[in-house]
C-alpha positions in Angstrom: 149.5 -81.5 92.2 148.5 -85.2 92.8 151.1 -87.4 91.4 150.5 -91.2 91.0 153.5 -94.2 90.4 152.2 -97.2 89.1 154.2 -100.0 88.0 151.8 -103.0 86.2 152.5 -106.4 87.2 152.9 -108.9 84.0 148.7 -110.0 84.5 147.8 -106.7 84.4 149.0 -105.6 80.8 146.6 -104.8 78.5 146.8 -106.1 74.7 144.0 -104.5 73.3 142.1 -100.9 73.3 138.7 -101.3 74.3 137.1 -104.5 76.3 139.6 -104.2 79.2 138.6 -103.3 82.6 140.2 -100.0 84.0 143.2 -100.8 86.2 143.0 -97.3 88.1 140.6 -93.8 87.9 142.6 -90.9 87.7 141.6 -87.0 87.9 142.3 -84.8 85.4 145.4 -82.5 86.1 146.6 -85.9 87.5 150.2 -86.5 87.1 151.1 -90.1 86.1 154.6 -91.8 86.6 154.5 -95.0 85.0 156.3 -98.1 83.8 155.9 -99.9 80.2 157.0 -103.3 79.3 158.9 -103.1 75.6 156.8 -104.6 72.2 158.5 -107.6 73.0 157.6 -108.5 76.7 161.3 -108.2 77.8 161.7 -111.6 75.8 164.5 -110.5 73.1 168.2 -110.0 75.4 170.1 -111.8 73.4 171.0 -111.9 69.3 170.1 -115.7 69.9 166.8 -115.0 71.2 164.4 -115.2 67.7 160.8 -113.9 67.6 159.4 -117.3 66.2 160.6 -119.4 69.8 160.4 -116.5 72.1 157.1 -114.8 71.5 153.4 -115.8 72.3 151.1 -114.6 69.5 148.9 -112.3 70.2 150.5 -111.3 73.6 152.6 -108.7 72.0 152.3 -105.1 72.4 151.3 -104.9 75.9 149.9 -101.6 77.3 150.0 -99.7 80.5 146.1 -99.2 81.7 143.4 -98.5 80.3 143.1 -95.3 83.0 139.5 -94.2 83.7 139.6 -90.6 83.8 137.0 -89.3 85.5 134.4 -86.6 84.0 135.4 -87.9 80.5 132.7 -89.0 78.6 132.3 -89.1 74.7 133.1 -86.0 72.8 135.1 -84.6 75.1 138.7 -84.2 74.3 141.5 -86.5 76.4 144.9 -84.4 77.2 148.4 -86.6 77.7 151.5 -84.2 78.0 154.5 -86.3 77.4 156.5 -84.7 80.5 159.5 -87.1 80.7 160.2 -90.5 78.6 163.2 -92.1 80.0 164.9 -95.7 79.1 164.2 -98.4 82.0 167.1 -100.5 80.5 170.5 -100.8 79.4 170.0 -102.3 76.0 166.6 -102.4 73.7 166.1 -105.2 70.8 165.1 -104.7 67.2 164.1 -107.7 64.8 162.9 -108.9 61.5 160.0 -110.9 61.4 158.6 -113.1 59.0 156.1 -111.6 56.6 156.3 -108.5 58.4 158.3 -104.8 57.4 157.7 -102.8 54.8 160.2 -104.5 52.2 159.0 -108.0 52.3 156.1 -110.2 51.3 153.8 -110.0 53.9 150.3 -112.2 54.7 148.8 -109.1 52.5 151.4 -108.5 50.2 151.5 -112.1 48.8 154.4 -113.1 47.0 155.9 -116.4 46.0 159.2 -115.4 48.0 160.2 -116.9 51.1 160.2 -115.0 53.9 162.9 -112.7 54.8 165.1 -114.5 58.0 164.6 -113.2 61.0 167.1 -112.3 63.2 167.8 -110.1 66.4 169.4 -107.2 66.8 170.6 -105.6 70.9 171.3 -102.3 71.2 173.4 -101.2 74.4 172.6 -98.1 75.8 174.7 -95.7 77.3 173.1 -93.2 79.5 175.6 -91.1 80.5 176.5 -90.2 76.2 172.5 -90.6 75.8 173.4 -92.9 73.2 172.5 -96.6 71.5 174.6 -98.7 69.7 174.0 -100.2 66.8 176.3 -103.5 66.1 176.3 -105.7 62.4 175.4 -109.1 62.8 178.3 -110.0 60.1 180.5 -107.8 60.4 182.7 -105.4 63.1 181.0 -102.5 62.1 179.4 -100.4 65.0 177.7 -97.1 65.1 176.6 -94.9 67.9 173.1 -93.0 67.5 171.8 -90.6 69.6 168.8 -91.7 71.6 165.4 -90.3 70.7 162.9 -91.9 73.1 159.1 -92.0 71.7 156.2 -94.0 72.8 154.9 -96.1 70.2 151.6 -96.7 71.5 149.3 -94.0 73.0 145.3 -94.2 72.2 142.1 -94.6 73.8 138.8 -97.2 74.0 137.4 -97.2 70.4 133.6 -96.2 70.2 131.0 -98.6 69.6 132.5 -101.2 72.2 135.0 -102.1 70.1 138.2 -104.0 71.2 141.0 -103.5 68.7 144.7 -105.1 68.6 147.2 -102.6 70.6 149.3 -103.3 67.1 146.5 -101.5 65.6 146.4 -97.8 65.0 142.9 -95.6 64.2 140.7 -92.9 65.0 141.4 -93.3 68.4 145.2 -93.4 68.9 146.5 -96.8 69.0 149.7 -97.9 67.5 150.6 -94.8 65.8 154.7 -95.1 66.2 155.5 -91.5 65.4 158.9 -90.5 66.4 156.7 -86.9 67.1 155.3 -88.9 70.4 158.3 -87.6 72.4 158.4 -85.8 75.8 157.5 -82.1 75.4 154.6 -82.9 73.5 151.0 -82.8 74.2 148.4 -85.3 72.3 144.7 -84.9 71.8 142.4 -87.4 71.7 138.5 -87.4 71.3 137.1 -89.9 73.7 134.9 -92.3 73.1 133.4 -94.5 75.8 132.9 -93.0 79.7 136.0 -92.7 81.6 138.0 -92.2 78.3 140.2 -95.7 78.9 143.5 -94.5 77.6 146.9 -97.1 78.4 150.5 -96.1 77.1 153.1 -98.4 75.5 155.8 -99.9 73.4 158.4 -97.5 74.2 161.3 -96.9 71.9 164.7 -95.9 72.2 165.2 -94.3 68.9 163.0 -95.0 65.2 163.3 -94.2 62.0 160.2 -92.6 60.4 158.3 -95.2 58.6 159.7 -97.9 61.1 160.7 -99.7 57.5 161.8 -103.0 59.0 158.6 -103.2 61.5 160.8 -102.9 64.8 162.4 -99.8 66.3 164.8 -100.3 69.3 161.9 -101.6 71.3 162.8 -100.7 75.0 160.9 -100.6 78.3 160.3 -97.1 79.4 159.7 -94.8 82.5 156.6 -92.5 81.7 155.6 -89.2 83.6 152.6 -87.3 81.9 150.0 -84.8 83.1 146.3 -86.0 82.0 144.1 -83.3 81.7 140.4 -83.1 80.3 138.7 -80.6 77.5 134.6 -80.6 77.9 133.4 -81.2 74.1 135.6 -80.1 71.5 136.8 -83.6 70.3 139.2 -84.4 67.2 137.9 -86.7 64.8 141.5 -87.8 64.7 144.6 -88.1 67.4 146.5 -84.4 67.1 150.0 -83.6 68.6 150.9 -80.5 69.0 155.0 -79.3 70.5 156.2 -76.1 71.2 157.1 -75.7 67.4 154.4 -77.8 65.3 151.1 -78.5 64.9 150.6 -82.3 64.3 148.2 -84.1 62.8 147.8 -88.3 62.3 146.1 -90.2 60.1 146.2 -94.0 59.7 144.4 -96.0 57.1 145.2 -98.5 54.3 146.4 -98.1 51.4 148.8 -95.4 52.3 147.2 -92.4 50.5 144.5 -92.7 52.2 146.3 -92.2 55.7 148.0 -89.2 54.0 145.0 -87.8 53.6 143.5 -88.3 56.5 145.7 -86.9 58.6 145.9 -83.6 55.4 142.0 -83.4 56.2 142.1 -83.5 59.9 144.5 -80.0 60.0 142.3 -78.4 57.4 140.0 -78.5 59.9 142.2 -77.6 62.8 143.7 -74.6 61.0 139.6 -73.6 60.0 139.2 -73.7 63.7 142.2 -72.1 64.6 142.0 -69.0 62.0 138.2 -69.2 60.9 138.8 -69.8 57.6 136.8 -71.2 54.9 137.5 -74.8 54.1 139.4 -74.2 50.8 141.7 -71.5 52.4 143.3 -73.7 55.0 143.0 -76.2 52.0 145.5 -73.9 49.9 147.1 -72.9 53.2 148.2 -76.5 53.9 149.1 -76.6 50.5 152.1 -74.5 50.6 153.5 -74.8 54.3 152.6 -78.5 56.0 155.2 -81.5 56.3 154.2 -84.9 55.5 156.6 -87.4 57.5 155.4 -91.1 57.7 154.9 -93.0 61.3 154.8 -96.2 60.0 154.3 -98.5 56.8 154.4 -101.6 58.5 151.1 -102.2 60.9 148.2 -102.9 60.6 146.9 -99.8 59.4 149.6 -97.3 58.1 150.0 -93.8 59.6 151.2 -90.9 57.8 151.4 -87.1 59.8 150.6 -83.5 58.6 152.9 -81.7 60.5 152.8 -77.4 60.0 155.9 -75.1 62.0 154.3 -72.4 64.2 156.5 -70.6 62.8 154.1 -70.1 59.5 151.1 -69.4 61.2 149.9 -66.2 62.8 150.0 -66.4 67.3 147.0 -69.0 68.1 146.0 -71.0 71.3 144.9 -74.4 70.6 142.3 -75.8 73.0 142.9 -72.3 75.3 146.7 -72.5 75.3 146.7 -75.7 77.3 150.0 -77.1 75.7 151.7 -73.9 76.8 149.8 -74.6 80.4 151.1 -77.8 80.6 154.6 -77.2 79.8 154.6 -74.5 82.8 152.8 -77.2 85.3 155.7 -79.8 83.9 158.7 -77.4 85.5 156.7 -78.0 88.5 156.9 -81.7 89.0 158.9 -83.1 91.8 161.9 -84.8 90.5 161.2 -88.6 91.7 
């Protein structure tokens, strides 16, 4: 089992998916211990530190990579097990942001209201209780919540040469933040451009689903995951899949048409799954899936079909690789 540690310097973040050179080739059944900066470039310690003075348009978001996986080429299917996602900080930052969140006027939402203030928010962590704090700005009032970390960011180089924003999520992964990226799970992702080009990012310490005010606890994050390759057999769109649910994302705008994206996308994993007819899984879904939203605040929206295991009848997604890499995970050396 070859493990690799890389740590980026700042120069080598990347800020968009697609158009970026490959920082390192890897082999599939690599395992990858890495390091991500937080949304916020490690910018936001203090409440007195606002995003207007302290961050650089568009050098937000930074990514990990892109990795060059070697034998990947387009159509294939990219494997990322989340083995281990662990806080690289005592504290993580949340904000608002001027015409950004999902309860304010924003630059496409266009309202005669001022902008909501911004202000910043530091959440202490506390490792050994594996909690982070949440303190009022006006107020005494604190409250402990357990920590949940997720990656935010997880995608890789779009087809067609394409360069997106890292803040944006699509077909090919992006800036999904689903609290369902969390260690014990393994993503899919159908790879576009030789090599694949995947890069990780944008940890967070805990989120809400829908990420309503834009911001979770952004946090800098240590990152071991496995990387392993599927010949052929790509998703259309990313899929996650745990050791209770199958996962499914879709992100789009308006907001109904993510939802149904991501409904579309496990019709067609359960027809693979089960071979059924198109309007069985259709009714199927219907009756047993789980619609939680990612987010409502980027740049598309992504909303999750998400079906318990539980339902369905034994089945081995892509060969029972999730199950395979959960085994190979036990097996890591601890660092």
């Amino acid at each position: 089992m070859e493990v690799v540690e890389f740590r980026p310097e700042p120069e080598q973040f990347a800020w968009t998916f697609g158009g970026v050179a490959p920082i390192r080739r890897v082999r599939p059944g690599t395992v990858l211990r890495l390091w991500t900066e937080d949304a916020f470039c490690g910018r936001l310690r203090t409440t007195s530190d606002l995003p207007s003075s302290a961050l650089m348009m568009p050098f937000v978001n930074p990514q990990t990579g892109p990795f060059y996986v070697e034998g990947a080429e387009p159509g294939d299917t990219l494997v990322l097990h989340l083995v281990d996602l662990t806080p690289a900080r005592g504290w993580g930052a949340s904000t608002t942001i001027p015409f950004f969140g999902g309860l304010t006027g924003t630059d496409r939402t266009a309202t005669l209201q001022p902008p909501l203030p911004e202000r910043t928010w530091i959440y202490e962590v506390d490792r050994s209780r594996g909690t982070v704090t949440f303190s009022a700005l006006t107020s005494e009032f604190q409250l402990d919540l357990p920590m949940a970390p997720m990656l935010g960011t997880v995608g890789v180089a779009p087809a067609a040469y394409e360069a997106r924003s890292a803040l944006v999520p699509d077909r090919f992964g992006g800036n999904m933040d689903t609290p369902e990226m969390r260690a014990g799970v393994t993503c899919y992702l159908g790879v576009n451009v030789e090599g694949a080009l995947f890069s990780i990012g944008d940890g967070h310490y805990r989120q809400g689903e829908g990420e309503a005010c834009g911001t979770a606890v952004e946090g800098a994050m240590d990152v071991t995951l496995i990387v392993e390759l599927v010949k052929g057999r790509a998703p259309l769109w990313p899929r996650l899949e745990s050791d209770t649910h199958l996962i499914t994302v879709g992100s789009s705008r308006p907001l109904e048409d993510a939802w149904r994206i991501s409904q579309v996308e496990m019709v067609s994993w359960l027809s693979e799954l089960y071979r059924l007819e198109t309007l069985d899984s259709y009714q199927l879904l219907s009756q047993i899936s789980e619609a939680p939203l990612a987010n409502v605040v980027d740049v598309n929206y992504s909303a999750l079909a998400k079906i318990a295991k539980a339902y369905l009848p034994p089945a081995t997604a892509y060969d029972g690789l999730h199950r395979h890499l959960r085994e190979l995970a036990a097996q890591i050396p601890t660092s």
